[in-house]
MARDOZA-37403 format. One record per residue (C-alpha): residue in three letters; x, y, z. Coordinates in steps of 0.05 Angstrom, whole numbers, padded with zeros to 5 digits, always signed. Example, Ala and Ser with C-alpha at 12.3 -4.5 7.8 and 13.67 -1.06 7.14 Angstrom:
# residues 2
ALA+00246-00090+00156 SER+00273-00021+00143 
//
This chain:
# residues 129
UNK+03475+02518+04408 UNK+03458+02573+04352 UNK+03396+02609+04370 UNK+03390+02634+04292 UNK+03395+02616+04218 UNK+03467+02651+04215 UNK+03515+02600+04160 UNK+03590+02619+04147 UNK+03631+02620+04086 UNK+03706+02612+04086 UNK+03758+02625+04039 UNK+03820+02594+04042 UNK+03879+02633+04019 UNK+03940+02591+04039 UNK+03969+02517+04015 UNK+03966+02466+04061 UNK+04045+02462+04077 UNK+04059+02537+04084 UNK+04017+02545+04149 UNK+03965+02520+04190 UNK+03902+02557+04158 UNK+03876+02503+04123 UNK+03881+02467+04193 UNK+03843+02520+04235 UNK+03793+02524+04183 UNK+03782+02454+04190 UNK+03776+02467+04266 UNK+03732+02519+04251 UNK+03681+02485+04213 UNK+03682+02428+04260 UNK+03666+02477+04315 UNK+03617+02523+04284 UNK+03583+02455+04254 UNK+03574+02429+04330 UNK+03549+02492+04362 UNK+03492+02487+04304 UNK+03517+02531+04255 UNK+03517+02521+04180 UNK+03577+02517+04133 UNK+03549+02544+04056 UNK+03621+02527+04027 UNK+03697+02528+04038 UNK+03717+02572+03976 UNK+03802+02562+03974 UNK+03833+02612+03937 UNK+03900+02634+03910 UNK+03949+02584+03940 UNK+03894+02553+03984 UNK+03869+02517+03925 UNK+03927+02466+03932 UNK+03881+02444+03989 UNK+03850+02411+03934 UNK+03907+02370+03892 UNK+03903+02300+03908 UNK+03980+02292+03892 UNK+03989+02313+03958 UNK+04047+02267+03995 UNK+04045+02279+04070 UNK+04089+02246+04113 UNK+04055+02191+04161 UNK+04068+02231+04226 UNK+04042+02304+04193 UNK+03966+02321+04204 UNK+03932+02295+04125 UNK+03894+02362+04108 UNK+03873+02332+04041 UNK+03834+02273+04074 UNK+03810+02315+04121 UNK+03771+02363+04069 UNK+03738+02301+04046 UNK+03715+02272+04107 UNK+03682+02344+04125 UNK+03651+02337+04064 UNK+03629+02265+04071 UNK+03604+02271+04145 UNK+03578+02336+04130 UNK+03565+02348+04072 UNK+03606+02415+04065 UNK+03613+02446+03989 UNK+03678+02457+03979 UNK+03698+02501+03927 UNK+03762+02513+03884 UNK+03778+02581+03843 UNK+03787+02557+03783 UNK+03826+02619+03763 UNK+03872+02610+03813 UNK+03879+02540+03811 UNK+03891+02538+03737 UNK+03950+02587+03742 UNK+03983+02534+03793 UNK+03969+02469+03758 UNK+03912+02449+03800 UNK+03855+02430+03751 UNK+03797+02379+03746 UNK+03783+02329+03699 UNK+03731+02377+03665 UNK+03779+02440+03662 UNK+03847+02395+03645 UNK+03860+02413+03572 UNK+03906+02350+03564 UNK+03875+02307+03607 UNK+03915+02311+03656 UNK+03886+02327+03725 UNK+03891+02334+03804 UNK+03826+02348+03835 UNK+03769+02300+03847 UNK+03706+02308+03875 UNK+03684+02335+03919 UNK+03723+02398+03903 UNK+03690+02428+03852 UNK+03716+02489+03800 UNK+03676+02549+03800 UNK+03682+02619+03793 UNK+03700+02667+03847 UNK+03625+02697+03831 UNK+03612+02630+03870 UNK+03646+02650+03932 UNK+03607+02726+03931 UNK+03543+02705+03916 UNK+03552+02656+03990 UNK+03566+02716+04019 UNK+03501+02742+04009 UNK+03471+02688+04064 UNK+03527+02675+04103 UNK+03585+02707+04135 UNK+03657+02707+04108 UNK+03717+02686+04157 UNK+03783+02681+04119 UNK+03836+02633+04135 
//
């Protein structure tokens, strides 16, 4: 088990179908979570915020990244955090950012800024996926 106060922050940089970081980040969290570490956020950026659409369609016999984020979050109450930047220029916006109102992300990913992401970083250490 952790022996101090040390919490991680990742950012995820890669969409779920292109390779398997959102996966091992999932892994990751799990693990760190069960040796006592703390998880501040997941902060998916650039194509990782398609992490967060729930249009997602993923064939029954591929691993379901999507519901995976939300059980982290529901079992452990994870932050999980979408660029909105990022996810804007890709067509991946909330109900609060859609300007049509049209949108593809629920809670509990949540828009914010990428100052989001660096002010975690001063409490917790980055790993990028």
């Amino acid at each position: 088990m952790a022996t101090d106060n040390t919490a991680f922050t990742l950012i995820v940089t890669k969409s779920p179908f292109d390779s398997r970081n959102a996966e091992s980040a999932l892994y990751f969290c799990k693990a760190a979570i069960a040796q006592g570490f703390a998880i501040e956020q997941v902060f998916f950026y650039q194509a990782g915020v398609q992490n967060a659409s729930l249009l997602q369609q993923v064939n029954s016999d591929e691993f379901d990244v999507y519901q995976a984020w939300l059980e982290l979050h529901e079992q452990q109450g994870v932050r999980l955090n979408v660029c909105t930047t990022a996810a804007g220029r890709r067509g991946i916006v909330s109900e609060e950012c859609a300007l049509n109102g049209n949108y593809n992300v629920n809670p509990p990913f949540e828009q914010v800024g990428l100052s989001d992401y660096f002010a975690a970083l001063t409490s917790s250490k980055g790993v990028q996926f």
